[in-house]
ZADRENFI-426875 format. One line per 4 residues: their letters; for each residue x, y, z of C-alpha. Coordinates in pm, whole numbers, padded with zeros to 5 digits. Layout:
<recs>
A = X Y Z ~ ...;
</recs>
This chain:
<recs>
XXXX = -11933 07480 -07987 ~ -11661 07740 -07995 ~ -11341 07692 -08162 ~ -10948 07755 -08179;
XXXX = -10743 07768 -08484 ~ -10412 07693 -08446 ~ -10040 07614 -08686 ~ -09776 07342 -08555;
XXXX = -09443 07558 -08643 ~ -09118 07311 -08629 ~ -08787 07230 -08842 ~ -08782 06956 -09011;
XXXX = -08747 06652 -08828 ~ -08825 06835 -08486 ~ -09121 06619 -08439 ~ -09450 06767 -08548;
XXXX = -09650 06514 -08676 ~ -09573 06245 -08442 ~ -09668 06533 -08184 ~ -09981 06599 -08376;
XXXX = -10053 06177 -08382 ~ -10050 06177 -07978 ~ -10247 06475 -07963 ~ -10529 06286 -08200;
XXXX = -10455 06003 -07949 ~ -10513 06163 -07640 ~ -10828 06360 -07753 ~ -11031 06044 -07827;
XXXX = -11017 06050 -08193 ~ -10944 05709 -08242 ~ -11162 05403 -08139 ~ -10926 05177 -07845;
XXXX = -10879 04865 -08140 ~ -10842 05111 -08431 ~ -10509 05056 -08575 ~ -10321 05363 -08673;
XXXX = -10028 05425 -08859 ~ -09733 05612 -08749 ~ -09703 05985 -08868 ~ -10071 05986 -08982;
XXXX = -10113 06327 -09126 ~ -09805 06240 -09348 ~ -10082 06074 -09592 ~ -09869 06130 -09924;
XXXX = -09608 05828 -09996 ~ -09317 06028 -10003 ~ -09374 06180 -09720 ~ -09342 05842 -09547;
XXXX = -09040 05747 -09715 ~ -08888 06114 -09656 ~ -09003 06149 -09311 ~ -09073 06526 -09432;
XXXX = -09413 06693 -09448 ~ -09468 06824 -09807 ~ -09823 06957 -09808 ~ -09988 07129 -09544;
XXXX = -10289 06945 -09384 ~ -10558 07017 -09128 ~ -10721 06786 -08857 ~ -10947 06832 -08572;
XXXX = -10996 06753 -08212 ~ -11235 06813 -07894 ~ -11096 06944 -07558 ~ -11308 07035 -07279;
XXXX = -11605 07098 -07566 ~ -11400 07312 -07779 ~ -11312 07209 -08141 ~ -10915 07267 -08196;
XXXX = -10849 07283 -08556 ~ -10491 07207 -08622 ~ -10285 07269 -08938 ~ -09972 07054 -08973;
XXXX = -09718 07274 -09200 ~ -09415 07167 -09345 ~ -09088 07242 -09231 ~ -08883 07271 -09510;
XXXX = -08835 07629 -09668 ~ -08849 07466 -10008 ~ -09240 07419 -09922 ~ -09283 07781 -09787;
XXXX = -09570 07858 -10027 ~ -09806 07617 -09827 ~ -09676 07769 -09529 ~ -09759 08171 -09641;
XXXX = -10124 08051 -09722 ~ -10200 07866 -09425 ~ -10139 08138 -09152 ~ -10413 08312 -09289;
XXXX = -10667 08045 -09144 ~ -10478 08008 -08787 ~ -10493 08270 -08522 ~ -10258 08104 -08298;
XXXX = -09915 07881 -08344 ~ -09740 07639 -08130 ~ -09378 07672 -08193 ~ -09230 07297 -08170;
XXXX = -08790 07306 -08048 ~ -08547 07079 -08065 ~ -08436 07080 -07686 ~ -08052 07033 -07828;
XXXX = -08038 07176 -08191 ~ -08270 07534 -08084 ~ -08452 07711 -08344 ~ -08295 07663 -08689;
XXXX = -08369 07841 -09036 ~ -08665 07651 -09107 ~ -08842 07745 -08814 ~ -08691 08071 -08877;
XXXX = -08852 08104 -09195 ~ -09221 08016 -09067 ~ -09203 08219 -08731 ~ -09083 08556 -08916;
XXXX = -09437 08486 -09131 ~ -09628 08379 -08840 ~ -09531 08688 -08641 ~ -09555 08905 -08914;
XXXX = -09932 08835 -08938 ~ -09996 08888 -08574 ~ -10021 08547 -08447 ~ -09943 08496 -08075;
XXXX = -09705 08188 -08055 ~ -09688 07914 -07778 ~ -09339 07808 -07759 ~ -09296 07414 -07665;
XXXX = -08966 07232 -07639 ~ -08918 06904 -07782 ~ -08775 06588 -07695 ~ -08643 06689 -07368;
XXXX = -08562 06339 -07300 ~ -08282 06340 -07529 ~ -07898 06312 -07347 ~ -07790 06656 -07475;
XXXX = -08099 06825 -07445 ~ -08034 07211 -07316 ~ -08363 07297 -07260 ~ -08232 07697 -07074;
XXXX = -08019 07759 -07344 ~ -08259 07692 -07615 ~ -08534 07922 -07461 ~ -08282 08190 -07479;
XXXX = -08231 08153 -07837 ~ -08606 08160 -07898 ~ -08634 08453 -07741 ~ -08377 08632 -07931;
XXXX = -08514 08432 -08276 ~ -08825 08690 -08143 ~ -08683 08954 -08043 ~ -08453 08937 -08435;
XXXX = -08762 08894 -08618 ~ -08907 09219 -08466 ~ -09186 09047 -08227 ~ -09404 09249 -08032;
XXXX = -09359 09325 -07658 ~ -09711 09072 -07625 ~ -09558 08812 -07885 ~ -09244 08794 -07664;
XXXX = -09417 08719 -07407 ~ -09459 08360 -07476 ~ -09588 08058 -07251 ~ -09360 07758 -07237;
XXXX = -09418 07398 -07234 ~ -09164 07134 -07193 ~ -09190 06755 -07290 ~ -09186 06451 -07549;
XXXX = -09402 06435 -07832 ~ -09313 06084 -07913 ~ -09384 05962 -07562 ~ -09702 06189 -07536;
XXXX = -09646 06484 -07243 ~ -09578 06803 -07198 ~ -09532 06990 -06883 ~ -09452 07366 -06706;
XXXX = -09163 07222 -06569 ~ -08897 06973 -06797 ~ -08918 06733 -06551 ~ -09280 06740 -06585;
XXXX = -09487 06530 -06414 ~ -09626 06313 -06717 ~ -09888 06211 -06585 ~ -10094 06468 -06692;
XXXX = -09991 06354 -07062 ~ -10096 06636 -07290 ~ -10351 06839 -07104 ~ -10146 07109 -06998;
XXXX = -10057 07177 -07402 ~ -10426 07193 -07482 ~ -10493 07405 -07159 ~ -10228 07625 -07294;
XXXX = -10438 07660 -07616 ~ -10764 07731 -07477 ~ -10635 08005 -07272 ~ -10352 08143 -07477;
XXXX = -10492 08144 -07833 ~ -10816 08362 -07931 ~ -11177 08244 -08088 ~ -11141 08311 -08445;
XXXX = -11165 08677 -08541 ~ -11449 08678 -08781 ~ -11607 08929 -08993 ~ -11895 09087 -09045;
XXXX = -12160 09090 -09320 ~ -12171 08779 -09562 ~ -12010 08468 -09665 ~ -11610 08516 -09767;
XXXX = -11348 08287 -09742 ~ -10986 08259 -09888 ~ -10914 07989 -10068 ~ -10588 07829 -09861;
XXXX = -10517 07443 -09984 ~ -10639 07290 -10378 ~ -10685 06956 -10426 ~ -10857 06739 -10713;
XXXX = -11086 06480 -10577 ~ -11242 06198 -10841 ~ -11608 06198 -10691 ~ -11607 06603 -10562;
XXXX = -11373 06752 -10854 ~ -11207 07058 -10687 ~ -11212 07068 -10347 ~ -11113 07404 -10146;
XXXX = -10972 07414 -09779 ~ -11018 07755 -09667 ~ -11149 07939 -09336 ~ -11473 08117 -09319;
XXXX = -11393 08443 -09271 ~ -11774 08579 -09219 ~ -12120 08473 -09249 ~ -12207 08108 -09323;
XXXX = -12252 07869 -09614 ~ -12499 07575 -09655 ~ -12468 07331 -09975 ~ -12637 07437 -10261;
XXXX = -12627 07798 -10208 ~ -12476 08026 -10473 ~ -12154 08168 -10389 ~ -11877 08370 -10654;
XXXX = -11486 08355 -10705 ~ -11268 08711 -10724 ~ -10909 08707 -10778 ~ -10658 08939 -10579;
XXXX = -10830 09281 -10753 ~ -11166 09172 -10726 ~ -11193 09051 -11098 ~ -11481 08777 -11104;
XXXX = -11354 08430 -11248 ~ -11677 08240 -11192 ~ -11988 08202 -11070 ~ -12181 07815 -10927;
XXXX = -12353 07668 -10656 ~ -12169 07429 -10330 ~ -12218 07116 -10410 ~ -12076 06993 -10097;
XXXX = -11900 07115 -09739 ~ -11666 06926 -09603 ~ -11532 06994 -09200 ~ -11255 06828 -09027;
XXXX = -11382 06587 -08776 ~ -11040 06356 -08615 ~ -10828 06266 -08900 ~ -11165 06239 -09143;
XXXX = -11335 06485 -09407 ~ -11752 06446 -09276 ~ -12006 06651 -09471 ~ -12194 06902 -09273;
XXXX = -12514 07116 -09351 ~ -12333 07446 -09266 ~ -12030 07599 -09203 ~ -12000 07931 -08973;
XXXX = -11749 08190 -08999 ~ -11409 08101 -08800 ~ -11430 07725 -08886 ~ -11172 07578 -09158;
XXXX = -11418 07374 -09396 ~ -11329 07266 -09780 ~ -11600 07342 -10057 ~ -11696 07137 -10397;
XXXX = -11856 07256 -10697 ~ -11636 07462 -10829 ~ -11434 07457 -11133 ~ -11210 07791 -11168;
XXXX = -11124 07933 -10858 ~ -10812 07859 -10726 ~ -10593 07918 -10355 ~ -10570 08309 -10296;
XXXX = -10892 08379 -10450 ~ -11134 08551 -10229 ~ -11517 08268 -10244 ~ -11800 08516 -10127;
XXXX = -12162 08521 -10154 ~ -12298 08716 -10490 ~ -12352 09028 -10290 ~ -11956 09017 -10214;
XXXX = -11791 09307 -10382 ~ -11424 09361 -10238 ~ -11163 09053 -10220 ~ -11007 08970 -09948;
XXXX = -10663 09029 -09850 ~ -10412 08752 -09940 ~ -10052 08742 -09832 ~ -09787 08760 -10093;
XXXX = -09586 08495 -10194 ~ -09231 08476 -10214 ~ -09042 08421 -10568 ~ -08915 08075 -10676;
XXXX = -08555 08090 -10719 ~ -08459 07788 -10873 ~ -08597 07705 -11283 ~ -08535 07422 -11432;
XXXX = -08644 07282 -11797 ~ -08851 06996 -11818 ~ -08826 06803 -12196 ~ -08976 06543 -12401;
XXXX = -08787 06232 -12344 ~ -08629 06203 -12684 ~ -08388 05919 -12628 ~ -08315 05576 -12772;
XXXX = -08543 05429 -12506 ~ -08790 05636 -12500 ~ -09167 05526 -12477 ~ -09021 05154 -12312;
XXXX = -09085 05206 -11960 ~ -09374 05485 -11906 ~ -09718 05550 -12100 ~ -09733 05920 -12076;
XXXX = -09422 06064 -12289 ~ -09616 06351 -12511 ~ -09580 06686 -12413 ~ -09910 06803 -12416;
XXXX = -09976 06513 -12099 ~ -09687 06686 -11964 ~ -09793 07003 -12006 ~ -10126 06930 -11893;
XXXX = -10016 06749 -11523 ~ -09746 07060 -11480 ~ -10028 07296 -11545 ~ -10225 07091 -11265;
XXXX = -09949 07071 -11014 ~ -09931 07478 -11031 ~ -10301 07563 -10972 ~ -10249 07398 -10609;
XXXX = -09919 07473 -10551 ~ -09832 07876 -10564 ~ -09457 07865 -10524 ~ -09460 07720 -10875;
XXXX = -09452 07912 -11235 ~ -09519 07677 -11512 ~ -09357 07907 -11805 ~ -09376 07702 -12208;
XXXX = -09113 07748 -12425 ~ -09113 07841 -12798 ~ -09029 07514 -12916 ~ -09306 07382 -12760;
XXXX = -09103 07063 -12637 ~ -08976 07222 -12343 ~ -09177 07358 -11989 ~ -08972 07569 -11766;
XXXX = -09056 07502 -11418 ~ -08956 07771 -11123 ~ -08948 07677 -10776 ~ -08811 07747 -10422;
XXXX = -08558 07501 -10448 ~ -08412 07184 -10590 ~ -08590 06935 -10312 ~ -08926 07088 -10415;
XXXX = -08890 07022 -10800 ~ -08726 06689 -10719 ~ -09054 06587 -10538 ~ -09261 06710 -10808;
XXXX = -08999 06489 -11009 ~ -09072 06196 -10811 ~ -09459 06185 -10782 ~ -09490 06276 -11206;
XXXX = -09249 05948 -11231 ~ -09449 05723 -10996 ~ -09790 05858 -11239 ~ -09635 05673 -11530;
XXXX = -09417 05944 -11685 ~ -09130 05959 -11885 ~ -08919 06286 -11915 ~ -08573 06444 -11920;
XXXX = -08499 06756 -11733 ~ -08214 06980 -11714 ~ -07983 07125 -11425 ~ -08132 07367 -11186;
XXXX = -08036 07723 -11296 ~ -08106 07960 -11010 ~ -08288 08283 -11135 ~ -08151 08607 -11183;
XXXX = -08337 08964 -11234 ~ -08204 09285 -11315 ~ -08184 09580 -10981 ~ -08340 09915 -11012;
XXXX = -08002 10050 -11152 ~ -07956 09780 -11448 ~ -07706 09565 -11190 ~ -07740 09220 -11198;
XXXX = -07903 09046 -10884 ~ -07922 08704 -10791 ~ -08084 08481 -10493 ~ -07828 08499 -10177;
XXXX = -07957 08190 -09900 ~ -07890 08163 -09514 ~ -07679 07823 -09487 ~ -07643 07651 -09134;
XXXX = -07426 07351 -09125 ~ -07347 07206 -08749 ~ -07027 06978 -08812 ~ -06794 06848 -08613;
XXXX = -06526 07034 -08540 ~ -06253 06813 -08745 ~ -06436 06878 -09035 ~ -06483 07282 -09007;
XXXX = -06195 07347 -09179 ~ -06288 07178 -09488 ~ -06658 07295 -09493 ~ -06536 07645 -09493;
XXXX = -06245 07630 -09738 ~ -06562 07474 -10000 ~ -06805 07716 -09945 ~ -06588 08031 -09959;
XXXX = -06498 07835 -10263 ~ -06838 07905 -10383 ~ -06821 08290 -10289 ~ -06992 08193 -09927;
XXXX = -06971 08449 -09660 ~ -06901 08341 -09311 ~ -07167 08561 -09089 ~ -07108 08357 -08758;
XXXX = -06912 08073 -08621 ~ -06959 07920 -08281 ~ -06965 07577 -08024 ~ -07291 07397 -08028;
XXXX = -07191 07154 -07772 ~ -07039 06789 -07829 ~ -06748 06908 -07996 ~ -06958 07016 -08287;
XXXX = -06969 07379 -08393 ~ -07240 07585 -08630 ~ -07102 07794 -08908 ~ -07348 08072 -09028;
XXXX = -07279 08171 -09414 ~ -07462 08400 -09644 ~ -07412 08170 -10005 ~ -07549 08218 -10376;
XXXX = -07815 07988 -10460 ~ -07565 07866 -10743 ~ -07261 07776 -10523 ~ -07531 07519 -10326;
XXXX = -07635 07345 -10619 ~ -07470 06978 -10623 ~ -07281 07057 -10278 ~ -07514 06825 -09989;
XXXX = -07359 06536 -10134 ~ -06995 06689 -10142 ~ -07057 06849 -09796 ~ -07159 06464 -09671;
XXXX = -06859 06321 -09842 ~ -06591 06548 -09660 ~ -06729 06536 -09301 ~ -06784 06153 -09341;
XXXX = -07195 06222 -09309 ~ -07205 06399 -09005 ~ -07280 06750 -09117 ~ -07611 06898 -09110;
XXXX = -07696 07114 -09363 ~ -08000 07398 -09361 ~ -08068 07653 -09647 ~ -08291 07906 -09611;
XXXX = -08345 08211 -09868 ~ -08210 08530 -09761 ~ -08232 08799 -10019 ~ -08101 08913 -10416;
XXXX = -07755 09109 -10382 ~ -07530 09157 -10662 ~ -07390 08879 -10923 ~ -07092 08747 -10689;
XXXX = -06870 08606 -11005 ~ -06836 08299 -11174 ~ -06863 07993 -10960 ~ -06657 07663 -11028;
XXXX = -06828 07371 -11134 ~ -06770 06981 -11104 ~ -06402 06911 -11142 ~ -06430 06564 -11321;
XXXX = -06563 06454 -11637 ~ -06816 06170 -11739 ~ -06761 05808 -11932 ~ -07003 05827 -12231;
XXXX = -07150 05506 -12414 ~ -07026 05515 -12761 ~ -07276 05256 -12896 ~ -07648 05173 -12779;
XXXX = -07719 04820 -12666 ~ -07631 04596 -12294 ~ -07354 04691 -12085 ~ -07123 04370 -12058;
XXXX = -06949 04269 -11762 ~ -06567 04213 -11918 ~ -06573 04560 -12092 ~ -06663 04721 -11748;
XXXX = -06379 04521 -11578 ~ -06142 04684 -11809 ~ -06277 05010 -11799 ~ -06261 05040 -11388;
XXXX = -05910 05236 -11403 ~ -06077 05493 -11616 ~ -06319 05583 -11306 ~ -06575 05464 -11148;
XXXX = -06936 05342 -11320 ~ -07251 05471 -11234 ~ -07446 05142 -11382 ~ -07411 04795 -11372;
XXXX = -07356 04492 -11600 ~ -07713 04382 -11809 ~ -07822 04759 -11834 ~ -07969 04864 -12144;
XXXX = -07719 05144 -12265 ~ -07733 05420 -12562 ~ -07513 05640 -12729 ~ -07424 05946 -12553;
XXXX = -07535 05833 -12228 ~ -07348 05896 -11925 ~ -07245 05501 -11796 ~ -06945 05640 -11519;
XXXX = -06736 05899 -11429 ~ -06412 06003 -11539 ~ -06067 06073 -11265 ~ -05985 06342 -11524;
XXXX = -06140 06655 -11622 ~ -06264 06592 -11978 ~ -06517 06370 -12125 ~ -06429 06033 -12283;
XXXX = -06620 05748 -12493 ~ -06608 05435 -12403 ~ -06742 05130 -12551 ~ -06914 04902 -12250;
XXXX = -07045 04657 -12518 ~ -06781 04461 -12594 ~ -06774 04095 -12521 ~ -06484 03862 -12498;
XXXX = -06353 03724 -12789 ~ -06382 03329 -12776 ~ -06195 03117 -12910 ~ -06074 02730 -12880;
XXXX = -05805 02859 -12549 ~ -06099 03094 -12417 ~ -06367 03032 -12292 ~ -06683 03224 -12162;
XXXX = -06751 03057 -11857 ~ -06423 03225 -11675 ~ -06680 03592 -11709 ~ -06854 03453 -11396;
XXXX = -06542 03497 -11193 ~ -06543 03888 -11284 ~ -06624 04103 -11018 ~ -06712 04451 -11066;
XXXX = -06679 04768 -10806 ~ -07031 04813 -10715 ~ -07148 05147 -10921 ~ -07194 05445 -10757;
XXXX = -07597 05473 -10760 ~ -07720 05797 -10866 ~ -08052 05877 -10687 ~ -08280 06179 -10848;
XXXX = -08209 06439 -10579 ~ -07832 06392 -10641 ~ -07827 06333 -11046 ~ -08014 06693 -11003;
XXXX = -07733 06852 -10867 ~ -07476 06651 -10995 ~ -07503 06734 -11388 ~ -07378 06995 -11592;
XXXX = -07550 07241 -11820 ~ -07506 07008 -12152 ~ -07630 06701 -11961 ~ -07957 06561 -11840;
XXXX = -08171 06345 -11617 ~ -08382 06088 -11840 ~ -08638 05992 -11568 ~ -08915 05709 -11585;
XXXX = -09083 05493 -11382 ~ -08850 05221 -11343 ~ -08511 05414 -11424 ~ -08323 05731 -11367;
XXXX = -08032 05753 -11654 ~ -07807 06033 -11752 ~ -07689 06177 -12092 ~ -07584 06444 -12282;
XXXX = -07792 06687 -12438 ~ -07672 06616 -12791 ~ -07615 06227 -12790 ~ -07404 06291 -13142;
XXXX = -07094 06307 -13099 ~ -07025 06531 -13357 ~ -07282 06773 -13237 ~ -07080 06769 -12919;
XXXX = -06812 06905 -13052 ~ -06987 07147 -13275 ~ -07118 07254 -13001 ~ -06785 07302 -12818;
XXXX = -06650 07467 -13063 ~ -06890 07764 -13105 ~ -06846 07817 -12722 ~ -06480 07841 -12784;
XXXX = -06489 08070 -13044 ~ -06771 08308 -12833 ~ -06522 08320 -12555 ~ -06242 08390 -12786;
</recs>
């Protein structure tokens, strides 16, 4: 049977993988009774409660007896390093648009790779049923994404498809018909995209996705790049230079049949399969039969730019709420995470207490955040710091990102005045139709730390907000921080209702009555500038003319909820998340008061 290999390409949210469902659909891949969820390919939990793709996942189906392996990547830039490693299995890409929003930095981001490697895209517009849909426009802009990103005279040269993922057509023509459902996108494939280009000789393969399976062990994804492999035959790993890192038999090969994983007796070169029986080698390795003495080309990754320091959870409460607080389990599941994941550096620091993780961005930590808390741990981690390096001539460079926020146009004003604030650069400012416009600005990485939920805040939640990484240019000076102070607990034990009544003028709480409280953790924040104690313990005094019963007719302000992606961005360098499975709290780094202002002090005197 001969084959395709193809990438879905889209922004976030621009309606991938409920394209990819209807294309499982309407290739037979399902019984008629089989009940399927919505947005199958997003398997992992948060992905469902996200409504983001976070890893990169392949699938299957049969047109017109020809297998059309499809890779579902995500959108978000913050995931790039699954993106970078799966073009190398794909020889085609369909290029999924927004029919109103146009290409945006995401799809930006994936296109400038996907061209870059020589893949020949198929361009289809999304959602066309949608009331402000400009479907001339947004070609235009595609064309001149291209024609930016330094396409090819063939690349530009695009097909076109118009339709609705969601209601399961696309067309030549945005009026369609849709009858013909999704035929004319998998004609489009068969005719536009090229049978894998394989090699010649015998059996290599890049290693493209990692994953840990309890039965298998580690299982490889990768696409056969030439020759074949049949279980139980003896293959070798070589890193990037040709080094050998091991040497075992395949236990198992797995191919992608629908939405399942089916064992098969042999792979040939151009399919995507995934290998078992392997314990060392990792994604960008080059798997080869023994003969095999050159590795295979991988593409290079781009640096993380964001670090942040993940600690032993050394607080009052500590060990109460998760089972895995030590830091070699830590250490260990970190260590884990960054053999499948390549954007990530897992660095340990002298103490020994401490990991520094880098990444691409604050979302992608946070995630990693959120799936270690859901396993059972407990741990405190710091503020993302973005990182720096030094320039050829000793300057200091840090990470510049591509921000594009559509607003409306009531709220430009403010959106600029902020992020000039931050040392932003405005590259381009124009209408994008329904009295909304989209600013263009060149930011530091630093500046955008902590400012979603400010940006949200000012244009009363209708901004959209897209980051994309840009380059390193020169330090751009120091960079204002948050302009209020916190309410500290001055005493560990339960929060009482009364003393939060009477501490509600001070600013406004961040927890509520009944919550188990420490010293020197953050319970609210301040309407002034500096930090102050409080004491959130303290009960009413009874006596003979007071009684306790009159508490019940306290009502408090509802606190401000902190979730994890905004306590992230919201602390400052001497503060911390304490994250486990059932809470997210936040303190100070030195829950002493008196180390506090030791602290303080010292910094004074180094500035002075």
């Amino acid at each position: 049977m001969s084959m395709r290999n193809i990438a879905i390409i889209a922004h976030v949210d621009h309606g991938k993988t409920t394209l990819v469902d209807e294309l499982l659909k309407q290739s037979g891949a399902f019984r008629d009774n089989q009940r399927v969820a919505e947005r199958i390919m997003d398997s992992n939990e948060l992905e469902k409660e996200r409504g983001i793709t976070i890893l990169a996942k392949a699938t299957s189906v049969v047109h017109n007896d020809v297998r059309i392996n499809i890779v579902d990547t995500p959108g978000h830039a913050d995931f790039g390093g699954e993106v970078e490693r799966i073009l190398n299995m794909v020889d085609g890409a369909i290029v999924l648009v927004d029919a109103a929003e146009g290409p945006m930095p995401q799809t930006k981001f994936v296109v400038g790779k996907a061209l870059k490697v020589g893949l020949k895209p198929i361009v289809a517009i999304n959602k066309i049923d949608r009331f402000d849909a400009r479907p001339d426009e947004v070609i235009n802009e595609v064309f001149d994404l291209f024609a930016a990103l330094d396409a090819n005279d063939e690349q530009l040269d695009f097909p076109i498809v118009y339709g609705s993922g969601r209601d399961g057509w696309m067309n030549y023509s945005p009026e369609g018909p849709k009858e013909e459902m999704l035929t004319p996108l998998f004609d489009l494939v068969l005719k536009h995209v090229p049978e894998p280009n394989v090699g010649e000789g015998p059996f290599r393969m890049i290693g493209t996705i990692l994953e840990a399976n309890p039965f298998l062990g580690r299982i490889i994804t990768g696409r056969i790049h030439s020759g074949s492999i049949k279980p139980n035959q003896p293959i070798k790993v070589m890193d990037a230079d040709g080094k050998l890192i091991e040497q075992g038999r395949v236990s198992k090969i797995l191919a992608f049949r629908g939405i399942e994983r089916q064992p098969i007796e042999e792979g040939r070169a151009g399919d995507i399969v995934a290998i078992a029986g392997l314990t060392k080698g990792t994604v960008a390795d080059t798997y080869g039969a023994p003969e095999v003495k050159e590795a295979l080309p991988a593409q290079p990754i781009d640096p993380p730019t964001v670090t942040m320091s993940f600690i032993v959870n050394d607080s009052p409460l500590a060990g109460t709420e998760g089972d895995k607080v030590t830091s070699r389990v830590i250490r260990d599941r970190l260590m884990k995470e960054a053999e499948g994941n390549v954007a990530l550096q897992i660095e340990e620091a002298a103490d020994k207490d401490s990991i520094y993780v880098s990444g691409r961005g604050e979302l992608q930590l946070a995630v990693l955040i959120e799936t270690m808390r859901r396993e059972g741990f407990e741990l405190a981690v710091s503020r993302p710091r973005v990182v720096m390096k030094k320039g050829d001539d000793g300057v200091l460079l840090e990470p510049i990102e591509e921000v594009v926020i559509d607003v409306d146009e009531e709220h430009s004003g403010v959106v600029v005045q902020k992020m000039s604030e931050r040392k932003a650069e405005m590259v381009e400012l124009r209408p994008s139709g329904g009295n909304r416009v989209r600013l263009v600005f060149n930011a530091p990485t630093r500046g955008l730390i902590g400012y979603q939920s400010e940006l949200l805040t000012d244009t009363r939640g209708t901004a959209i907000m897209n980051r994309l990484f840009h380059d390193y240019q020169p330090y751009k000076g120091d960079i204002g921080g948050r302009s209020t102070g916190v309410l500290l607990s001055n005493d560990n034990g339960e929060s009482v209702a009364f003393a939060m009544f009477n501490l509600e003028d001070r600013g406004p709480m961040i927890i509520d009555a009944g919550e188990k409280v420490y010293e020197g953790m953050i319970v609210g924040i301040h309407t002034r500038s500096n930090d102050l104690e409080v004491n959130v313990l303290k009960g009413k005094k009874l006596t003979n003319m007071r009684a306790s019963g009159k508490d019940e007719a306290i009502k408090l302000t509802p606190p401000v909820r902190m979730t994890l992606d905004r306590a992230l961005s919201w602390i400052q360098d001497d503060e911390l998340v304490e994250v486990t499975p059932k809470t997210i709290r936040l303190r100070k780094i030195y829950l002493d008061p008196v180390d506090r202002k030791r602290l303080a002090k010292s910094k004074s005197a180094q500035i002075a």
